[in-house]
N, CA, C and O atoms as a Maestro MAE file, in Angstrom:
{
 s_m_m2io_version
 :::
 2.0.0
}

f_m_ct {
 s_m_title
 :::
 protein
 m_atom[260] {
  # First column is atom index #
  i_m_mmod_type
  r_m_x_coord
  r_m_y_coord
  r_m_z_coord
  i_m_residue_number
  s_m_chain_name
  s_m_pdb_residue_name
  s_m_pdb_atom_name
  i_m_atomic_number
  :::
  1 25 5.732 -9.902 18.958 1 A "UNK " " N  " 7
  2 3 4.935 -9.279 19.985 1 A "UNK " " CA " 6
  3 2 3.517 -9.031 19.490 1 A "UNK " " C  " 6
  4 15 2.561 -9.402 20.171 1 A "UNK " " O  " 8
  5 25 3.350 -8.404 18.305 2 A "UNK " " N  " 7
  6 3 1.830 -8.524 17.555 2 A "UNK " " CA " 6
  7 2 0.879 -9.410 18.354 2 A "UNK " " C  " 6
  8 15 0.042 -9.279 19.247 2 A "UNK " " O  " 8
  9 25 1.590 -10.696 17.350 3 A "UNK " " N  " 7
  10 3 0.915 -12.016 17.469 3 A "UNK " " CA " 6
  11 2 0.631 -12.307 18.995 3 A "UNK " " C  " 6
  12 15 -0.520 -12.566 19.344 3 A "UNK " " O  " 8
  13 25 1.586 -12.269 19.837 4 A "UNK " " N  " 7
  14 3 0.764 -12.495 21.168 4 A "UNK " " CA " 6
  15 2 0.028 -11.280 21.621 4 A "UNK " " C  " 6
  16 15 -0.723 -11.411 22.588 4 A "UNK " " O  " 8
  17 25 0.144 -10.104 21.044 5 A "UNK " " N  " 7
  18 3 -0.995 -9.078 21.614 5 A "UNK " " CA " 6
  19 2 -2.465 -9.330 20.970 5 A "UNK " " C  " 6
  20 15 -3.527 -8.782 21.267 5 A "UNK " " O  " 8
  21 25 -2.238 -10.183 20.139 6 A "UNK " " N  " 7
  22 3 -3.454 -10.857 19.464 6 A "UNK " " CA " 6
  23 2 -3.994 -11.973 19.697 6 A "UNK " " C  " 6
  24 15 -5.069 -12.421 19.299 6 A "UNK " " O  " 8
  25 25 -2.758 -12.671 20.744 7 A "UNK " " N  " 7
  26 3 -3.638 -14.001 21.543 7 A "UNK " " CA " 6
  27 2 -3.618 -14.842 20.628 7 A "UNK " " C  " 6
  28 15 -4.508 -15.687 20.531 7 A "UNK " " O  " 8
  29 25 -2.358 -14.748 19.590 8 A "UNK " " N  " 7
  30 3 -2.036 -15.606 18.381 8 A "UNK " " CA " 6
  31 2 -0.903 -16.706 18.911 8 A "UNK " " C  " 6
  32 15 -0.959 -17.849 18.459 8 A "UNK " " O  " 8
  33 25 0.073 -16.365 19.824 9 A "UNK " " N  " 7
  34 3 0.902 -17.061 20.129 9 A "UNK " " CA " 6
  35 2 1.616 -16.566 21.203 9 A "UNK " " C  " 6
  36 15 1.254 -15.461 21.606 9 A "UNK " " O  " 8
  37 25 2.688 -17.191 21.863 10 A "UNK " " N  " 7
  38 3 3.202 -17.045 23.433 10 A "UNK " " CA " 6
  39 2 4.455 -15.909 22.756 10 A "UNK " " C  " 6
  40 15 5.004 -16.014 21.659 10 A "UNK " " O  " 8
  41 25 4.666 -14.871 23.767 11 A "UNK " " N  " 7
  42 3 5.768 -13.782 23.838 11 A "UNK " " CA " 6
  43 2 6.786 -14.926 24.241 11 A "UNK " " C  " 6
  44 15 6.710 -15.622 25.253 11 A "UNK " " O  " 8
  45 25 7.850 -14.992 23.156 12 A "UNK " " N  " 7
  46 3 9.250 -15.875 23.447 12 A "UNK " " CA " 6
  47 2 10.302 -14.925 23.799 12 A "UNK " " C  " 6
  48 15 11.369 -15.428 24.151 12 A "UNK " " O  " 8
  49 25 10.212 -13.629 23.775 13 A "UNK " " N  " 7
  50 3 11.413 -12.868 24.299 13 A "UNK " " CA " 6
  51 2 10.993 -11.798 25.131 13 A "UNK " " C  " 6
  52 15 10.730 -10.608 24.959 13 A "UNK " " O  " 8
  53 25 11.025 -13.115 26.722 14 A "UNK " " N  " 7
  54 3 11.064 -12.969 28.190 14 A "UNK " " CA " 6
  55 2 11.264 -10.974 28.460 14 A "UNK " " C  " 6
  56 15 10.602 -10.117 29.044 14 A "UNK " " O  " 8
  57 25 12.222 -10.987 27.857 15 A "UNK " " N  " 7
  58 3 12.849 -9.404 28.072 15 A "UNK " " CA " 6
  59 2 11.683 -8.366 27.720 15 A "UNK " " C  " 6
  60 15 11.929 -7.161 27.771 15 A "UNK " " O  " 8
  61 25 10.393 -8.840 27.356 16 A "UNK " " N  " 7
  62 3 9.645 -7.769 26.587 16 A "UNK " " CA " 6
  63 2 8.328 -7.919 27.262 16 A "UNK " " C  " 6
  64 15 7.408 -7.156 26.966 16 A "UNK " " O  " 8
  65 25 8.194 -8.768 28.068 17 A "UNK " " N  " 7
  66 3 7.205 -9.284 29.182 17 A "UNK " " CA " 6
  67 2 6.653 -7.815 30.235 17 A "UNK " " C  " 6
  68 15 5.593 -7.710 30.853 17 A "UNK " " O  " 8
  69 25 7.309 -7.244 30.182 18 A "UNK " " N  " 7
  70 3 7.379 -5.904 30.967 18 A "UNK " " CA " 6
  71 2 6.065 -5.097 30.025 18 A "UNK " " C  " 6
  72 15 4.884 -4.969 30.351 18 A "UNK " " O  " 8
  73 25 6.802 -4.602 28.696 19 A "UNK " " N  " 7
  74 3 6.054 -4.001 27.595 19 A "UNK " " CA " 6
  75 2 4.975 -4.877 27.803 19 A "UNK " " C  " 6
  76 15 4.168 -4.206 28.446 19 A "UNK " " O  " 8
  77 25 4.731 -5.460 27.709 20 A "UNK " " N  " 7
  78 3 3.461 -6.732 27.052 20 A "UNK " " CA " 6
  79 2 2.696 -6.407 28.552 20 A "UNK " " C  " 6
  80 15 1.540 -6.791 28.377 20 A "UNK " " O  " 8
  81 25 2.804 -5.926 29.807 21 A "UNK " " N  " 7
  82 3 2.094 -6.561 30.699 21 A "UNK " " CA " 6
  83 2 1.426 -4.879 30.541 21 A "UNK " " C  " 6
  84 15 0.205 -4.805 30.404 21 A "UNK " " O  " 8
  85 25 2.248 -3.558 30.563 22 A "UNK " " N  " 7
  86 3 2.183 -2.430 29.936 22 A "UNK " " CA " 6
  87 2 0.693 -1.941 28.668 22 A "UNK " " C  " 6
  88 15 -0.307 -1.227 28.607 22 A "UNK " " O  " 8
  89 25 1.419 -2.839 27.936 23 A "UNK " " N  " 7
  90 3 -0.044 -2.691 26.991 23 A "UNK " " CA " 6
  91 2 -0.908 -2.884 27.314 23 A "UNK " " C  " 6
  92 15 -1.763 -2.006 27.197 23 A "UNK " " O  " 8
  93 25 -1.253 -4.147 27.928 24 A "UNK " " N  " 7
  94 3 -2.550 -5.033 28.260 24 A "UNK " " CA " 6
  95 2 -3.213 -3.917 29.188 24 A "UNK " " C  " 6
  96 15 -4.371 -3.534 29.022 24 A "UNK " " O  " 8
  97 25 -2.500 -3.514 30.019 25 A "UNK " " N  " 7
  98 3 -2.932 -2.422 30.793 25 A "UNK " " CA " 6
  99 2 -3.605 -1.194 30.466 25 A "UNK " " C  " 6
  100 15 -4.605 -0.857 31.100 25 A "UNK " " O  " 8
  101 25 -3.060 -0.379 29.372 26 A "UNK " " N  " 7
  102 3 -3.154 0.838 28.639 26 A "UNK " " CA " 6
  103 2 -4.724 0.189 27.970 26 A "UNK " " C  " 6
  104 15 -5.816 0.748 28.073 26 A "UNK " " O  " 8
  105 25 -4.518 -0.768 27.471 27 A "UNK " " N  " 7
  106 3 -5.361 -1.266 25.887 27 A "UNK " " CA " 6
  107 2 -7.326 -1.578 26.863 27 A "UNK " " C  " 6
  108 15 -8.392 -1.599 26.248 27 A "UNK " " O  " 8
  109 25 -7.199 -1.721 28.065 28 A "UNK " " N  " 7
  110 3 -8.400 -2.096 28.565 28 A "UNK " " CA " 6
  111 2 -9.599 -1.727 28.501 28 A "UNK " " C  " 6
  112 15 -10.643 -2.380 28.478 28 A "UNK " " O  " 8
  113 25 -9.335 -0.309 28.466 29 A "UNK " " N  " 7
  114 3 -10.500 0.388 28.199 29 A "UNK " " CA " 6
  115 2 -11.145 0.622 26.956 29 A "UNK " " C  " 6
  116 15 -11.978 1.525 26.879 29 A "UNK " " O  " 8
  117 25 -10.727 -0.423 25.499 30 A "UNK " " N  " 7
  118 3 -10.579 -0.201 24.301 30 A "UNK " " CA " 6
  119 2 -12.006 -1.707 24.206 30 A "UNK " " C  " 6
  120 15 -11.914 -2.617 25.030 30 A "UNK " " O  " 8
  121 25 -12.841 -1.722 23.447 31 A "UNK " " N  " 7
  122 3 -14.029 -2.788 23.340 31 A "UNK " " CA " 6
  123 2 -13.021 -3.779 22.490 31 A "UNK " " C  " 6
  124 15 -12.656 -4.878 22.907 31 A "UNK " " O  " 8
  125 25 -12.741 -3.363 21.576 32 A "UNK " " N  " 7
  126 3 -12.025 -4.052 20.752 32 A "UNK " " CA " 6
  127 2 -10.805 -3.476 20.204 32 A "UNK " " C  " 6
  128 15 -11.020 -2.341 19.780 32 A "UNK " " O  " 8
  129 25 -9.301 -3.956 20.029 33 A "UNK " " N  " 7
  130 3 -8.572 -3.376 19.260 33 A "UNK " " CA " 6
  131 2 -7.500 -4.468 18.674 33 A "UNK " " C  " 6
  132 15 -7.000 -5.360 19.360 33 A "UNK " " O  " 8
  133 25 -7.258 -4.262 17.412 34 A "UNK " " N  " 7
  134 3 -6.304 -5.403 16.536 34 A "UNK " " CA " 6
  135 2 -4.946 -4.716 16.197 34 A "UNK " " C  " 6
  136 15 -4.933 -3.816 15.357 34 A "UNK " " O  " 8
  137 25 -3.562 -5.194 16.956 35 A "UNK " " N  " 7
  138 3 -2.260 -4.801 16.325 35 A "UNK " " CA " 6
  139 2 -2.225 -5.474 14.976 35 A "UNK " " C  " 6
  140 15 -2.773 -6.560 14.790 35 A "UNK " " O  " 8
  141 25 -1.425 -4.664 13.823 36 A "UNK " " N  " 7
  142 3 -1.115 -4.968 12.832 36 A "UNK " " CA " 6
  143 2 0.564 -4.931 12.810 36 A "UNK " " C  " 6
  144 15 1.111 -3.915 13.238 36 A "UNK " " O  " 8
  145 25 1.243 -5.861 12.391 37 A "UNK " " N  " 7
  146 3 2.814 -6.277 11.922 37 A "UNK " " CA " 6
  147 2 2.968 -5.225 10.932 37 A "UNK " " C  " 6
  148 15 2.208 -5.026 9.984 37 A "UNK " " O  " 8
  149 25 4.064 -4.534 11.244 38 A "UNK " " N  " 7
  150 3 4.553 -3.927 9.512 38 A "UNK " " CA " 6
  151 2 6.048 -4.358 9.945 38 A "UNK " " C  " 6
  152 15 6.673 -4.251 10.999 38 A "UNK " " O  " 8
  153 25 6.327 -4.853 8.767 39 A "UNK " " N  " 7
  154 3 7.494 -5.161 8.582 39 A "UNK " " CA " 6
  155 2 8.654 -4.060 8.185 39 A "UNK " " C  " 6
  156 15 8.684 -3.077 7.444 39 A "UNK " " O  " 8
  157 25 9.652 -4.761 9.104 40 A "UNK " " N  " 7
  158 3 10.851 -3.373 9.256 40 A "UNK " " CA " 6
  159 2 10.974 -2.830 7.621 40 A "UNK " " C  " 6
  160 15 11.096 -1.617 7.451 40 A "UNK " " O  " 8
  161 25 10.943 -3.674 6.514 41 A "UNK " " N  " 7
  162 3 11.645 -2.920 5.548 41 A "UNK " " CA " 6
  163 2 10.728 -1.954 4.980 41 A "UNK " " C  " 6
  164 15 10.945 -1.002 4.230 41 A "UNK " " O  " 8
  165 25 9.451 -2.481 5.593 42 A "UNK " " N  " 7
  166 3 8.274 -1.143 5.455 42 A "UNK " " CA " 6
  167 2 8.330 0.063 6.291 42 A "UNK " " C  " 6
  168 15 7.709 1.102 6.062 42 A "UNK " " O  " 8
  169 25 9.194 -0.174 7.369 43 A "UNK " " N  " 7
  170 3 9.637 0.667 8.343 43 A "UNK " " CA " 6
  171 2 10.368 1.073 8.806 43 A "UNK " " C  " 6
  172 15 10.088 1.253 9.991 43 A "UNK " " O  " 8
  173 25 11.723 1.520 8.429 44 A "UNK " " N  " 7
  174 3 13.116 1.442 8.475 44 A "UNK " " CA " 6
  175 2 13.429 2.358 9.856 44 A "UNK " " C  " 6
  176 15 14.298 2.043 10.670 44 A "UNK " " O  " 8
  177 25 12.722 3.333 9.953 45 A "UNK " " N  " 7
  178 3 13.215 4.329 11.286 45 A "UNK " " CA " 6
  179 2 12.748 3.828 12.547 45 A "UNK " " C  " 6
  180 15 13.322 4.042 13.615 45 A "UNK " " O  " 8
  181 25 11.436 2.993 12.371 46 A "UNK " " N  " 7
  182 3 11.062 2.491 13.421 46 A "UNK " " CA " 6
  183 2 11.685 1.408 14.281 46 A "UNK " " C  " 6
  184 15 11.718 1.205 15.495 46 A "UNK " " O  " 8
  185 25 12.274 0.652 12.980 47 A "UNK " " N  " 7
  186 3 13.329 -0.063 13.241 47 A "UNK " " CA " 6
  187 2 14.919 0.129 13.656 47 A "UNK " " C  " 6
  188 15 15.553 -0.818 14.122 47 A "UNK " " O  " 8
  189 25 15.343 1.065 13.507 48 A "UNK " " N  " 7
  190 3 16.377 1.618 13.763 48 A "UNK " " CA " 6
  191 2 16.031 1.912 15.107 48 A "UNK " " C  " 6
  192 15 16.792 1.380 15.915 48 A "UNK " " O  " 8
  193 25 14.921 2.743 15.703 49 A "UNK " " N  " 7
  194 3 14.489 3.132 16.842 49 A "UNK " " CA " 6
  195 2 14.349 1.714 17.789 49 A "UNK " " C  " 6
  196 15 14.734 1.886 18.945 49 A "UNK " " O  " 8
  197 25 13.964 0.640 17.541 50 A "UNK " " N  " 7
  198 3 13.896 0.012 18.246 50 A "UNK " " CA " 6
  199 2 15.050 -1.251 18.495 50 A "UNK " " C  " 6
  200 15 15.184 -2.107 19.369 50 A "UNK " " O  " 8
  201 25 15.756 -0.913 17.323 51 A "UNK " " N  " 7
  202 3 16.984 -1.733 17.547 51 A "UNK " " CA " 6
  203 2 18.181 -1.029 18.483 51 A "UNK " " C  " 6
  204 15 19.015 -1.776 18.995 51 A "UNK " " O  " 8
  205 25 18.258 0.442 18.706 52 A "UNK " " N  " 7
  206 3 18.383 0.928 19.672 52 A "UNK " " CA " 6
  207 2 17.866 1.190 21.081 52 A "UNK " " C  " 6
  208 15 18.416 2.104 21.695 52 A "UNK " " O  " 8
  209 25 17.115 0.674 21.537 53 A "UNK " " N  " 7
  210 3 16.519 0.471 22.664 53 A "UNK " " CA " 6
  211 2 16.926 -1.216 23.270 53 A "UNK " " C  " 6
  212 15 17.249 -1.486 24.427 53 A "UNK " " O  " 8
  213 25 16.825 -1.950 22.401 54 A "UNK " " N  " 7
  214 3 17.331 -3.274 22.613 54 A "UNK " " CA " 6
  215 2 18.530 -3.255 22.660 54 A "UNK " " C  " 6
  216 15 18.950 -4.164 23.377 54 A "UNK " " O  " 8
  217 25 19.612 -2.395 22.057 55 A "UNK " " N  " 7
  218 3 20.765 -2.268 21.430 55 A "UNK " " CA " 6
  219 2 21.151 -3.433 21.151 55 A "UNK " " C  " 6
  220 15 21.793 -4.146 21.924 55 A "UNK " " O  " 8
  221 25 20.750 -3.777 19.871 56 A "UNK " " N  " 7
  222 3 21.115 -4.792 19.196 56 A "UNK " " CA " 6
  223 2 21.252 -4.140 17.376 56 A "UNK " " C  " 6
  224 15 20.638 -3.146 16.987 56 A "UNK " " O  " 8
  225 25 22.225 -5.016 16.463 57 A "UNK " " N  " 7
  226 3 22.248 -4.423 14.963 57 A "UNK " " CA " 6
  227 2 20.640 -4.584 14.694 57 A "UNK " " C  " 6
  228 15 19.720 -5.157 15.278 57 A "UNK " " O  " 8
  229 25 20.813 -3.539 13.147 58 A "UNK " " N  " 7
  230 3 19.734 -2.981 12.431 58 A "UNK " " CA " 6
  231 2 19.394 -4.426 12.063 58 A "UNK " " C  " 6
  232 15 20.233 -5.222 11.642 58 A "UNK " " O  " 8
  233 25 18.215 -4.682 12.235 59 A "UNK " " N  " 7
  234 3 18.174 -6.126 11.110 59 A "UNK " " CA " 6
  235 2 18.337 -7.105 11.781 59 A "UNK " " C  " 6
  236 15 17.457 -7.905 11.464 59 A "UNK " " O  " 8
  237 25 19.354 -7.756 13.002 60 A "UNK " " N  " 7
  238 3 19.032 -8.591 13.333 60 A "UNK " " CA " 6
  239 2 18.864 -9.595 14.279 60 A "UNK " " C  " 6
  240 15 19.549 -10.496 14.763 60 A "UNK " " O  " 8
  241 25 17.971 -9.246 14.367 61 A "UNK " " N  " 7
  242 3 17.337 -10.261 15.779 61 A "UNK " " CA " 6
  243 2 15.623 -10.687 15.276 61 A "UNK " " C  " 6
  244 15 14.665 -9.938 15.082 61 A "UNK " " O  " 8
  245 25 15.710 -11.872 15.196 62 A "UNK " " N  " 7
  246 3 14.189 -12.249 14.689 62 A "UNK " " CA " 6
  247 2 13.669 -13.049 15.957 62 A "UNK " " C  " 6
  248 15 14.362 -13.191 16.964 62 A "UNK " " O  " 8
  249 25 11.997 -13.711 15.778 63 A "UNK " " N  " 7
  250 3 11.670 -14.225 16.533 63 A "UNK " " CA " 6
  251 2 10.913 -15.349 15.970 63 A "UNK " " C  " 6
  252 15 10.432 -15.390 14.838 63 A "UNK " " O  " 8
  253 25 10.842 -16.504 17.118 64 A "UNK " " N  " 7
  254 3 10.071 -17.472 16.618 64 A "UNK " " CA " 6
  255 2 8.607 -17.463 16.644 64 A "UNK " " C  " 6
  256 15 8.235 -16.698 17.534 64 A "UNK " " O  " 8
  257 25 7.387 -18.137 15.876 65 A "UNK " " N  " 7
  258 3 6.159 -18.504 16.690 65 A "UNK " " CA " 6
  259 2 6.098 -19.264 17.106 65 A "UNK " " C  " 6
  260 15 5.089 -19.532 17.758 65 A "UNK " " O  " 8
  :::
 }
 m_bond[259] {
  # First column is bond index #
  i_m_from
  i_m_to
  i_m_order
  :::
  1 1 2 1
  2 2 3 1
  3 3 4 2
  4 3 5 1
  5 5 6 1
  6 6 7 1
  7 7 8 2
  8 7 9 1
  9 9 10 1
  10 10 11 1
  11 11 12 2
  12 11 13 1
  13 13 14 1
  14 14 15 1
  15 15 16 2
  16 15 17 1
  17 17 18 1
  18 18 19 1
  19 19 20 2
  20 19 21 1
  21 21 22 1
  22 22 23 1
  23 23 24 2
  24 23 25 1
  25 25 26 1
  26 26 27 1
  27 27 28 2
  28 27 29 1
  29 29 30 1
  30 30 31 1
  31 31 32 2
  32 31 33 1
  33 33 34 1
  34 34 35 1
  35 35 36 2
  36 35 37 1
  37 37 38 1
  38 38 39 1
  39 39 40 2
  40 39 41 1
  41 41 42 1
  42 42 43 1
  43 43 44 2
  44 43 45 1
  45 45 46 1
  46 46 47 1
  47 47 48 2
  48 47 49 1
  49 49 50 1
  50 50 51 1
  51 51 52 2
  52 51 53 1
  53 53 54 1
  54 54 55 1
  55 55 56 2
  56 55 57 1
  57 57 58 1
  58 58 59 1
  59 59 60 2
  60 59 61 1
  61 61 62 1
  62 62 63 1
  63 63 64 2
  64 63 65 1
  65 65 66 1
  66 66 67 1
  67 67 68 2
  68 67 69 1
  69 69 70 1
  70 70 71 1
  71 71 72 2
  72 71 73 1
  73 73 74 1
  74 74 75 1
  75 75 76 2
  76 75 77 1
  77 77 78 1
  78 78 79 1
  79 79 80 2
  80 79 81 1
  81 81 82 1
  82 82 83 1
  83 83 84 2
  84 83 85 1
  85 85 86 1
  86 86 87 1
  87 87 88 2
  88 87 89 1
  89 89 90 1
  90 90 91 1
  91 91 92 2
  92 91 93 1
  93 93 94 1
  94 94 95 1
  95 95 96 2
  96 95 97 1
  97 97 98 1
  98 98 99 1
  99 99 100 2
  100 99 101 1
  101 101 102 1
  102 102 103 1
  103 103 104 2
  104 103 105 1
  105 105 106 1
  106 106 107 1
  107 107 108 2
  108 107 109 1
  109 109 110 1
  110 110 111 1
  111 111 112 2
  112 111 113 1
  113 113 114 1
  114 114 115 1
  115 115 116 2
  116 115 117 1
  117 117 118 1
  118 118 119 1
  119 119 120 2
  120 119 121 1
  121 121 122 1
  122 122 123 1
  123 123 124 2
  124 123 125 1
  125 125 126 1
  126 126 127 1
  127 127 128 2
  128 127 129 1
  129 129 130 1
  130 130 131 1
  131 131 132 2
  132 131 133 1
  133 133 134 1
  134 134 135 1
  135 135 136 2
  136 135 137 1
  137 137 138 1
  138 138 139 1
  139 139 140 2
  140 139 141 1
  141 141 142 1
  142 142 143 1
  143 143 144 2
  144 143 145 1
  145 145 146 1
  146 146 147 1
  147 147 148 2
  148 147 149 1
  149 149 150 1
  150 150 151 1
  151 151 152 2
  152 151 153 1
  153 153 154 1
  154 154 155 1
  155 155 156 2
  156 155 157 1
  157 157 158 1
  158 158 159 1
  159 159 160 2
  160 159 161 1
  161 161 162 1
  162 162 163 1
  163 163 164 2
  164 163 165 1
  165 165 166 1
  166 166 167 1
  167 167 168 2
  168 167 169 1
  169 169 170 1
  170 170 171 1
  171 171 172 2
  172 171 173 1
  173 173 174 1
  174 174 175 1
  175 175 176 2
  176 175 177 1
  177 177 178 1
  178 178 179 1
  179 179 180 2
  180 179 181 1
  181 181 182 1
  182 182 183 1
  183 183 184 2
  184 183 185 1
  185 185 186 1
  186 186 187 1
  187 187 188 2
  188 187 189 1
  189 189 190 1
  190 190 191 1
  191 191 192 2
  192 191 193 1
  193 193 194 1
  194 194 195 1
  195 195 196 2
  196 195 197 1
  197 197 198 1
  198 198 199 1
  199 199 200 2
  200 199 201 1
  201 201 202 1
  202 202 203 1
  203 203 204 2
  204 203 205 1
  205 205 206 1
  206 206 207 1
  207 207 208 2
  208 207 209 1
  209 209 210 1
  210 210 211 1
  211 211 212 2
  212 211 213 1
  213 213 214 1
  214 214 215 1
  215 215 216 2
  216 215 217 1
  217 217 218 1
  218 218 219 1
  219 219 220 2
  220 219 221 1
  221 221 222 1
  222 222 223 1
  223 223 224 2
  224 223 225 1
  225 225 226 1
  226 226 227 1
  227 227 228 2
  228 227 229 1
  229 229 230 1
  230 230 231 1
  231 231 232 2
  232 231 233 1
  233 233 234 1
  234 234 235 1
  235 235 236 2
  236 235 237 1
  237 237 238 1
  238 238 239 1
  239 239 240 2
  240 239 241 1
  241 241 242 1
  242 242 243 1
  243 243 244 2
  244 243 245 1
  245 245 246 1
  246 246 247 1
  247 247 248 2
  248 247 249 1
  249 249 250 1
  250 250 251 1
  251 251 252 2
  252 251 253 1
  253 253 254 1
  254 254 255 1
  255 255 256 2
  256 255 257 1
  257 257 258 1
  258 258 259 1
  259 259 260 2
  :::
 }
}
């Protein structure tokens, strides 16, 4: 999701198209702003948090670019 909030590459998981249309919205009034990736093992609660919302296991579900 980063990467396409960065206009790096296409959102491949359809299901998150919602969020993504969400941001773009919120983010407008901003001149400039850059998401940064942290990686789950840099982030373990965040990840837990969001693997519960998807309800899917800790860990795994990855994505393509």
């Amino acid at each position: 999701m980063v990467d396409s909030l960065n206009y790096m590459s296409n959102l491949e998981v359809t299901s998150l198209t919602g969020w993504m249309e969400k941001i773009r919205e919120l983010i407008t009034p901003f001149n400039t702003i850059i998401f940064d990736h942290i990686y789950r093992e840099e982030n373990v609660e965040a990840d837990i948090i969001s693997k519960k919302s998807l309800q899917v296991p800790k860990g795994r579900i990855h994505y393509k670019k």
